[in-house]
N, C-alpha and C positions, 0 to 999 in steps of 0.2 A: 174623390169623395168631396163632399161642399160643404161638412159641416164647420162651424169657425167655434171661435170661442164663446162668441154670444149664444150659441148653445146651451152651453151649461148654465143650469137649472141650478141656483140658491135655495129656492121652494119650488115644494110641490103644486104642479099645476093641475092635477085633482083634489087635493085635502089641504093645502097650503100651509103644511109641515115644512119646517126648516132641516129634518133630520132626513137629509139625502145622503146615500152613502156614493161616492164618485170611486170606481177603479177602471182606469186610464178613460175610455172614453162613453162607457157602459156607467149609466145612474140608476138608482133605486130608492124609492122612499120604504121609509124607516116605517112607516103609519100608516099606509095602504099596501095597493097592490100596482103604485104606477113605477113604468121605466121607461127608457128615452130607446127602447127597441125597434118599434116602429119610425120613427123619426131617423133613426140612423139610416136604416135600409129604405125609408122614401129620399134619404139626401145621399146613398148612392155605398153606403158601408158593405153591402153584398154584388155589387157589381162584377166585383172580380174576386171570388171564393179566395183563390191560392191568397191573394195580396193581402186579406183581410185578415184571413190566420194569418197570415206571418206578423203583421202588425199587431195584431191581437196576444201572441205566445211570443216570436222571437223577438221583434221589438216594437213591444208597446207604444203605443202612441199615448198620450195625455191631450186634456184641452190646451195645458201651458204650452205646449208645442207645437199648434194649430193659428193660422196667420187669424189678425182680428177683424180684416174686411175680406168681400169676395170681392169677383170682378161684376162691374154694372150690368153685365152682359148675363152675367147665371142668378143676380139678385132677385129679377122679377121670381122667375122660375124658382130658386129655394123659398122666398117670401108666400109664393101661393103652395106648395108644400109645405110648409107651417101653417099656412089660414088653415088648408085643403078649399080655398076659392080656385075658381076656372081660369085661366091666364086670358089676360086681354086680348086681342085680338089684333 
């Protein structure tokens, strides 16, 4: 999975509510109806079902415990999954 800590969302990036609820690596605003659901599973959170429940129920992952850089090499690639632009060529 590629997602890092700059992930996590302080504000809402629909309504720009401060009141996000964070449990382990699933967010929710407080004020609408946004989550960081699809964002996980386009950085890779469903790739491997069994691994993602286990991390999810037996042990939890958090942002605090996710590295703060990636590697140069999967940067483009997670950056154009957050625009949703086309990857250079």
């Amino acid at each position: 999975m590629n997602i890092t800590k700059e992930d996590k969302k302080e504000k809402c990036p629909k309504c720009g509510s401060k009141e996000i609820l964070t449990l382990g690596l699933d967010q929710m605003c407080c004020d609408c109806d946004w989550d960081n659901t699809l964002l996980l599973v386009n950085l890779g959170q469903m790739d491997q079902p069994r691994l993602a429940a286990y991390e999810q129920f037996v042990k939890p992952k958090s942002f605090e415990s996710l590295k703060s850089k990636t590697s140069t090499e999967a940067t483009e690639v997670i950056s154009a999954i957050r625009t949703k632009s086309p990857l250079s060529a």
